[in-house]
C-alpha positions, 0 to 999 in steps of 0.5 A, a space after each residue: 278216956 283211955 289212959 295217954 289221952 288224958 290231961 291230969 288235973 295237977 298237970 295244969 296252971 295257970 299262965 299268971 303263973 309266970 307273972 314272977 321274979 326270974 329263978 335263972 338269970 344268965 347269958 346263956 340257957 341250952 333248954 334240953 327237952 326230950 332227952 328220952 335217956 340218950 346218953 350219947 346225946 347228953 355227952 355231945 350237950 355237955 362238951 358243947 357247953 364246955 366250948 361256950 364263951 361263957 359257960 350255960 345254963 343247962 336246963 332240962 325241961 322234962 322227959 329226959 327218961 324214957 328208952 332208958 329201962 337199963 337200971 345202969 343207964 337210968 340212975 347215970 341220966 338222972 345222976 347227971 340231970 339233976 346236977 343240974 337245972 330240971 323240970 319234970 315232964 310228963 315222963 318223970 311225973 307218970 314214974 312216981 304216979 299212981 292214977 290212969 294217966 298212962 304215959 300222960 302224953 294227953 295226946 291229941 285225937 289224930 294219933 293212933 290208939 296203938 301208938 298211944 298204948 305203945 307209949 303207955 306199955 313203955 311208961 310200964 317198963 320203965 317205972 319197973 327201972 324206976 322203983 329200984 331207985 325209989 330216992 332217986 323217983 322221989 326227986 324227980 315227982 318233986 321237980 316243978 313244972 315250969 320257970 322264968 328264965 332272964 337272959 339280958 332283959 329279956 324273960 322267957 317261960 321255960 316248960 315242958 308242954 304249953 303255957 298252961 299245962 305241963 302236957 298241953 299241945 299249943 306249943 306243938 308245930 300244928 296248933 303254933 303257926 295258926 293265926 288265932 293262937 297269937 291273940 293267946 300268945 301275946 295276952 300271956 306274954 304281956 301279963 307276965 311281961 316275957 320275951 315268949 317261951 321254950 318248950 318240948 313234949 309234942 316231940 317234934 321241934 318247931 319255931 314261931 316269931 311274932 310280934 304285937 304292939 311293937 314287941 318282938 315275942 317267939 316260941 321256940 320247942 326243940 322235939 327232940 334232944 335224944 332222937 331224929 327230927 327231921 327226914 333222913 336225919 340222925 341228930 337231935 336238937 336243943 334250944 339255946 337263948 343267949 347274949 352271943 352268936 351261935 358259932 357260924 353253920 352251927 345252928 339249925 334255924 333261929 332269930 334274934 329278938 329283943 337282944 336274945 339269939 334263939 336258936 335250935 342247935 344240932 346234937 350230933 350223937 354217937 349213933 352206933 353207941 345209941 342204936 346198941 343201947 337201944 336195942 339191947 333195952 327195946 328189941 324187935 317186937 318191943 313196944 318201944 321199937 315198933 313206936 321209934 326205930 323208923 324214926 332212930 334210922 331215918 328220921 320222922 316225917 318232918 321238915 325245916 320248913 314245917 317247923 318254921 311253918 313254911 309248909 305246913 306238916 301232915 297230923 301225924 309225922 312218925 
């Protein structure tokens, strides 16, 4: 199978994983998926957690690294990261990894063979960045794959991909709102007695609320820290489960389950600071700039509504 497509064995687990005691317990969590080495968006996430009532906790859920290839730029993302809570995606896994998995996305067959190999052709950049900090890599391969998290009473399973797999796809926007996969849902969260789950890796956001024997249950996957998610947009997101109320207008979208406010919240990152730094990594003709710059200007194909199922997406919304 071509590299990109495939799900490495070490990436998988099984769901009785999260049948354990919480490692994070907290009023607040801002879960920062798909960071992809923006450091403007990082400023914005840490004065935002400066302004909370009570201070967060930040936990980074992988592919925080990706258009970052600048050495300076690399070691200042992950200097900050693992300052605090981290869990490695796919990215920061592939970094320290010598098999053929590529850039380990485990994409799904409906994107183009040519994005797949983009996204293999940066993985290759950025390990050449990565192997100037060979400490530095290391801590990032030793990060684990997932965690429960305990805001109130409630317990959620933090990951990168999906209940199973640090790559897997269930979470994404076309597999969440279809009707057999709350079945699946609700056996998990009921084995590991959890509220539900906040991932990233499929790149665009998404949010379900479901409910089964009386128990409020929601997934919620933030796409994009470090990049546009929605058309005609120039902001990331970040998900935020907490005690409290979001400030008025300040989230995108959410819900309040079992005492819990789930929310996806706006990064609104210095743009000029962004596109300059990417484009002195990723010029015109770059793998990178050919798989992302229409999306860094004006977003991807991609709706509100299609993350919240209203509508339902096109396969492919690059």
């Amino acid at each position: 199978m071509m590299p990109g497509r495939v799900c490495p064995l070490g990436y998988r687990y099984a769901p009785t994983v999260f049948k354990r005691v919480a490692e994070i317990q907290a009023e607040t969590i801002y879960v920062v998926g798909g960071l992809y080495g923006n450091r403007a968006a990082l400023d914005v996430i840490l004065a935002l957690a400066a302004q909370e009532v009570v201070m967060p906790t930040i936990i980074f859920n992988g592919d925080f690294n990706w258009f970052d290839t600048d050495a300076n730029e690399f070691f200042a993302v992950n200097t900050e990261v693992l300052k605090h809570t981290a869990l490695r995606g796919n990215v920061e896994t592939e970094l320290a990894s010598g098999d053929n998995a590529g850039c380990g996305c485990a994409y799904p067959d409906y994107v183009d063979d040519a994005d797949v190999e983009r996204s293999n052709q940066i993985m290759q950049t950025l390990r050449k960045t990565a192997s100037l900090f060979p400490a530095l890599t290391a801590q990032l391969a030793a990060l684990p794959m997932h965690l429960v998290a305990g805001v109130g009473a409630a317990r959620f399973g933090i990951v990168h991909g999906d209940a199973e797999s640090l790559s897997g796809w269930r979470f994404a926007h076309d597999n969440l709102h279809e009707p057999e996969h709350v079945a699946w849902l609700n056996h998990i969260c009921d084995d590991a007695q959890l509220a539900g789950f906040a991932s990233s890796h499929t790149c665009l956001p998404a949010f379900r609320q479901f409910s089964a024997s009386g128990k409020a249950r929601a997934v919620i996957n933030n796409g994009a820290a470090g990049m546009p998610n929605f058309a005609n947009t120039a902001y990331g997101l970040i998900s935020r489960l907490s005690l409290h109320p979001v400030q008025e207008n300040s989230a995108q979208y959410g819900g309040l389950i079992n005492g819990v406010y789930i929310d996806a919240i706006p990064i609104h990152y210095d743009i000029a600071c962004f596109y300059e730094k990417f484009l002195a990594s990723w010029p015109q003709g770059s793998a990178a700039h050919q798989a992302y710059f229409q999306r860094i200007m004006h977003g991807p194909r991609y709706l509100p509504a299609h993350a919240l199922g209203l509508v339902r997406a096109p396969s492919v919304c690059a």
